[in-house]
N, C-alpha and C positions, 0 to 999 in steps of 0.2 A: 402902886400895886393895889391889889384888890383887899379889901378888908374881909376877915370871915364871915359876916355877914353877906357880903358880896359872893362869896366864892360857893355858899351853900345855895346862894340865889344861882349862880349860873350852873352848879351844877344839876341840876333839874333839865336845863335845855340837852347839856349832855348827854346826860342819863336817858335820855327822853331817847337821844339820836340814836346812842346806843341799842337799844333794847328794837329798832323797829326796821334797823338794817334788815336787808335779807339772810336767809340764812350763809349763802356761800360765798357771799362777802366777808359775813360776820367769822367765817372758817378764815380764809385763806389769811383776813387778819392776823387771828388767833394763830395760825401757823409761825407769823411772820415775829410776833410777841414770842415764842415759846424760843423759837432760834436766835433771838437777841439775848434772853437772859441766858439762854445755852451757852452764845461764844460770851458772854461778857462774865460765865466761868468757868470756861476754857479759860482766858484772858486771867483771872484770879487766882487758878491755880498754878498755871505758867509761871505767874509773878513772885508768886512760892514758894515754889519747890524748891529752889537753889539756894533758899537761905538759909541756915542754920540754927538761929534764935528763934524758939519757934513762937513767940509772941512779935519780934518784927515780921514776920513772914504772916502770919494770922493778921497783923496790919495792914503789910502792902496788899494782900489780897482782898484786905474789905476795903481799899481805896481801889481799885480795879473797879469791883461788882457793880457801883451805880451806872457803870457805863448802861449795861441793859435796860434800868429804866431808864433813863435820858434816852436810849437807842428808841423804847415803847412809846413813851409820851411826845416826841419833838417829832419824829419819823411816821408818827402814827398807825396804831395797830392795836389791838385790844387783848389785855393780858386781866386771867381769872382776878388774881388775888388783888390788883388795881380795881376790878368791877366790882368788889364785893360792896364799895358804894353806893350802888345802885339802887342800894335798899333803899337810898334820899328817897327819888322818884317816886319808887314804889308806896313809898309813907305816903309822900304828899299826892298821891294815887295819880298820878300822873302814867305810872305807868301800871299795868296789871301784873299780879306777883306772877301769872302764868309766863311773861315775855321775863319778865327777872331771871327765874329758870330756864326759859331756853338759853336766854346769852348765857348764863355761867354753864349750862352744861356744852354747846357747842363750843362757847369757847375755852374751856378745861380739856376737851377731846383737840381741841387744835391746838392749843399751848403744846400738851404732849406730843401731836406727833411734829412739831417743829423743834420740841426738846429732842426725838428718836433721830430725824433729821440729823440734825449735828451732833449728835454720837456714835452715828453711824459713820458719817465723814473724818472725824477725828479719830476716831479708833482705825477704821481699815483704808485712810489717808496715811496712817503712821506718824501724826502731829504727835501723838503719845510715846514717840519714841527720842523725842526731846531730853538729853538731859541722859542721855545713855539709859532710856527709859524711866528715868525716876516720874516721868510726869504721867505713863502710866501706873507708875506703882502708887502714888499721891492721888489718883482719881479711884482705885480702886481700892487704896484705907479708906478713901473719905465714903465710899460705898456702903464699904462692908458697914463703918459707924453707924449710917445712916440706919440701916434696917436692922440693926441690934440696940439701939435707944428701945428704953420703955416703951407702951399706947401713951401710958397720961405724962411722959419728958416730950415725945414727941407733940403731943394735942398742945401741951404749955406753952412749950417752943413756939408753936405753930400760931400761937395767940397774940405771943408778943412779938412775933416777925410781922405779920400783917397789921398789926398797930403800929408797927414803926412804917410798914411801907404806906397804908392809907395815910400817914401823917405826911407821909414824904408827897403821893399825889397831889393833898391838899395844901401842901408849900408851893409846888410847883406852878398850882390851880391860882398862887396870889400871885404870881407875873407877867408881866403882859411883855416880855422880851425873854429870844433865848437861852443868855446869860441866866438872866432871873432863874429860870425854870430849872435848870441845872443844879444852880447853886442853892434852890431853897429844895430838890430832891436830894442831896448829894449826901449831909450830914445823917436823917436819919436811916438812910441804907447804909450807910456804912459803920453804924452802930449796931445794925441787926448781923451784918456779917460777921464784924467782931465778937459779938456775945453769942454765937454760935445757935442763932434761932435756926427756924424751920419753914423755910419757903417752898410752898407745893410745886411751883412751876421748876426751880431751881432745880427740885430733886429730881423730876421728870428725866432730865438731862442726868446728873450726875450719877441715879445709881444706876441706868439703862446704859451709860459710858463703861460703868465698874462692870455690870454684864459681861458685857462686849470686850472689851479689853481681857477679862479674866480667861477667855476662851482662846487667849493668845498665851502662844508657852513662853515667848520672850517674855512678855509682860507679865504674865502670872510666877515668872522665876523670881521679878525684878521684886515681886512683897516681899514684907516684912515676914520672915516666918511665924510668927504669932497670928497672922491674917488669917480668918476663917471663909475661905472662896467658896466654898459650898453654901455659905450663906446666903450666897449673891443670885438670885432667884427672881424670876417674876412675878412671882405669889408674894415672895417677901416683900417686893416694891412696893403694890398692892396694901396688903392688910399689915405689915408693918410699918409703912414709912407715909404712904398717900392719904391711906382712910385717917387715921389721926392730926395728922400735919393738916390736911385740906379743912376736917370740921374745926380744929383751930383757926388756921385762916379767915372763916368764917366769922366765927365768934370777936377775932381781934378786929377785922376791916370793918364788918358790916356792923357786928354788937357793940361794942366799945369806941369807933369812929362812927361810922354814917347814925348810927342812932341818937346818943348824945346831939350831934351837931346838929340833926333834925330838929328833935327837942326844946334845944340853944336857941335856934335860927330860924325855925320855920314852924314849928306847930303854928306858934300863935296867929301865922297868917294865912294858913291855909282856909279858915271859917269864911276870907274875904277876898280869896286868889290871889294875893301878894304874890305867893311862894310857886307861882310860873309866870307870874308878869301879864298875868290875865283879869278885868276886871269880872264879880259875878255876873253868870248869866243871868237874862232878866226871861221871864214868860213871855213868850212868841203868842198867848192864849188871849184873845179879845173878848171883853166883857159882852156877854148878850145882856 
């Protein structure tokens, strides 16, 4: 396997590829990222709902969810809160922080509508009506939660979710077989499921599902009557659940991983091109 050392050296090449795709690449990617973590929780909830202990069931469902990243990373496709590494690059100026922002912003607009994509399918496919509907009523508590958390539970949330998934890229980043990559992303996604962080792309899906579903009378019978459905808004997705959760995101993957590791791994060689495998330029200028 590759050593961290190793892993913060390759990801420069990465990063590099990343950032210089064209844009409608870099979309249909980002579409393709946003509906893998969509069904892999579809798949989580599924796995769920029908249990009664609600800490086995909070279980089986955060052993589901890595499926998504395995689906993003092995399959390849480019998902925000995985990119927020890219800041590597960006340090060791490889790439310019102007190309950093386009790919997270085109691909946050594509994760999403590949999250609306399969919420749209599952909701008025009637996959939600699994379970005598319980599995709409289960996507549409976990909604409403979503957009009634605090700003600063959400932004916390949202910090230590992306710290546990850039951990999880950079496990993946030491294998060099598919086995590997799985098994070294698998554990710490399934610790953020568990402890009920906050993944931007995830929500994407989830509370656009709770929407969608809500405007169904079967499905909106099927809550819990304590459920506040008038909550479930697009303004609330928005400035209660995305704007907080995403600058968390930020802060966990790119501040707390890609920096440090930079730091660790590569400052010190960047004065002499180590940290892109390039030696320095020398002057092309001949002496008169």
């Amino acid at each position: 396997m590759y050593s961290p050392k190793e892993i913060a050296h390759n990801y420069i090449a990465t990063g590099s590829y990343k950032a210089r795709q064209r844009a409608g690449r870099m979309f249909v990617l980002a579409i393709l990222a946003g509906m893998f973590i969509a069904l892999a929780s579809v798949g989580a909830t599924a796995a769920a709902v029908s249990i009664s202990s609600p800490s086995l069931a909070k279980l089986v469902g955060a052993l589901m969810f890595p499926t998504g990243l395995a689906m993003t990373l092995i399959a390849g496709s480019e998902l925000f809160t995985g990119n927020c590494l890219m800041i590597i690059p960006a340090l060791t100026r490889d790439i310019r922080v102007g190309a950093l922002l386009r790919n997270w912003v085109i691909v946050y607009i594509g994760n999403f509508v590949g999250g609306l994509i399969v919420s749209v399918i599952v909701v008025y496919g009637h996959t939600f009506s699994l379970f005598d509907n319980q599995l709409a009523a289960a996507a549409i508590h976990t909604a409403i939660g979503k957009v009634e958390i605090s700003f600063g539970d959400a932004l916390l949330r949202g910090v230590l979710c992306n710290f546990l998934v850039c951990i999880a890229v950079w496990m993946a980043f030491a294998a060099k077989d598919v086995a590997g990559k799985v098994i070294g992303l698998f554990l710490p996604v399934m610790v953020f499921v568990l402890c009920g962080y906050e993944h931007s792309v995830a929500n994407m899906y989830y509370i656009s599902a709770g929407i969608f579903a809500s405007t169904n009378p079967g499905y909106a019978a099927a809550t819990a009557i304590g459920d506040n459905l008038s909550a479930l808004t697009w303004g609330a997705l928005v400035v209660k659940n995305l704007i907080p959760v995403t600058i968390g995101n930020i802060i966990g993957g790119a501040g707390l991983i890609g920096l440090p590791y930079w730091y660790v791994y590569l400052r010190g060689d960047a004065a002499d091109g180590v940290a892109t495998g390039r030696t320095p330029v020398k002057s092309k200028n001949k002496k008169r």
